[in-house]
N, C-alpha and C positions, 0 to 999 in steps of 0.2 A: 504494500500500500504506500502511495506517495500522499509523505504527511503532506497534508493542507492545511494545519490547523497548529494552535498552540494556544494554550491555558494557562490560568494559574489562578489562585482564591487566594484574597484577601483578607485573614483574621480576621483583622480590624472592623471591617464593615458587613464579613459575612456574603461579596457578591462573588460569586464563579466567573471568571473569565474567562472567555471561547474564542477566539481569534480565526475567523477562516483567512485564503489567500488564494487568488489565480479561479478558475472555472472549476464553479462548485457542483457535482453532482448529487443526486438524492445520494446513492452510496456510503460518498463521503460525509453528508450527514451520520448514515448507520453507523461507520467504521469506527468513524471518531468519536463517538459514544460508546463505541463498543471497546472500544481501545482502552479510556477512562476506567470502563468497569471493571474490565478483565486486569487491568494493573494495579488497581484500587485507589486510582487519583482522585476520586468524587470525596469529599469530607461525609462521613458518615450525618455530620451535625454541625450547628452554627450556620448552617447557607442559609442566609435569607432573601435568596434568587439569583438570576443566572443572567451575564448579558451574554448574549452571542454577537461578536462586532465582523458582519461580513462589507466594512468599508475598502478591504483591499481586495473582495474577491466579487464573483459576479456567479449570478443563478443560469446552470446552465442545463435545465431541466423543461420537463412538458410543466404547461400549465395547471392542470389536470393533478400535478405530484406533492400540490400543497395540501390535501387530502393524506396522503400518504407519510405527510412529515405530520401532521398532526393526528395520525393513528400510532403511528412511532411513541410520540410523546404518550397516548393514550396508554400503549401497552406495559408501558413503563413507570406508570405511575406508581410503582415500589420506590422508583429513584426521585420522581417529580413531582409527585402528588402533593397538589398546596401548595405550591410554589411559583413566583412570575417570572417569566422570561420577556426581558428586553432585548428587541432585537434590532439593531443596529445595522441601515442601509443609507447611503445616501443616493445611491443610483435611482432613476428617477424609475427605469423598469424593473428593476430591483425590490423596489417598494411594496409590488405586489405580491409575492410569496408572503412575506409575515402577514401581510393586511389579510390576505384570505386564507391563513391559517389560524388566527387569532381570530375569526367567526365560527372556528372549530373546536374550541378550546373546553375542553370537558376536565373536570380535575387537576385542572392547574391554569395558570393568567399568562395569556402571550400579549404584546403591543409592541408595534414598529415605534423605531425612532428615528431621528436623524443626526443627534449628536449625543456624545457620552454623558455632559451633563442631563439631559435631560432624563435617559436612560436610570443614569444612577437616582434620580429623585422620583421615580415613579419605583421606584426598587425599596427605596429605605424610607417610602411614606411608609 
């Protein structure tokens, strides 16, 4: 798997940082999740959400696959449950993935953003 991705959680404030990079497939959503769990990088405790900042990479999926990222989330709600994800695009076609995944949000809170601050204060209301 070619990493696309890099993370890191912050104590302090409790938010998971997701970093994607370059042309993002659904895939590499799954992997890099999958990658997390199977190494045990996810904090068991203290997250009090998740940004995922895809500013330097771009969506390069069917439209149709935002459905599919939000069933991801859905089956996973062992790891997500109760929790909001800020997600982080400024591509103006980009924007559509989290927007019409976040009308799918069953067991946890997704919303686009366009810059980190904002992200992080919809996070730590």
């Amino acid at each position: 798997m070619e990493q696309k991705f890099k993370y890191e959680f912050d104590p302090e404030t409790g938010i998971f940082y997701k970093y994607y990079y370059g042309p993002i497939q659904l895939i590499d959503i799954y992997e890099s999740w999958e990658y997390i769990f199977s190494t045990g990088r996810l904090p068991q405790k203290n997250i009090k959400g998740f940004i995922l900042d895809y500013r330097e990479a771009t969506f390069n999926m069917e439209i149709n696959d935002y459905k599919k990222i939000a069933k991801y989330y859905q089956n996973n709600l062992d790891k997500f449950g109760g929790y909001k994800f800020a997600i982080i695009t400024e591509n103006a076609k980009d924007i559509v993935f989290p927007t019409l995944v976040s009308t799918q949000d069953s067991g946890y809170q997704s919303k686009p953003f366009s810059t980190l601050q904002g992200a992080k204060s919809w996070l730590l209301d």
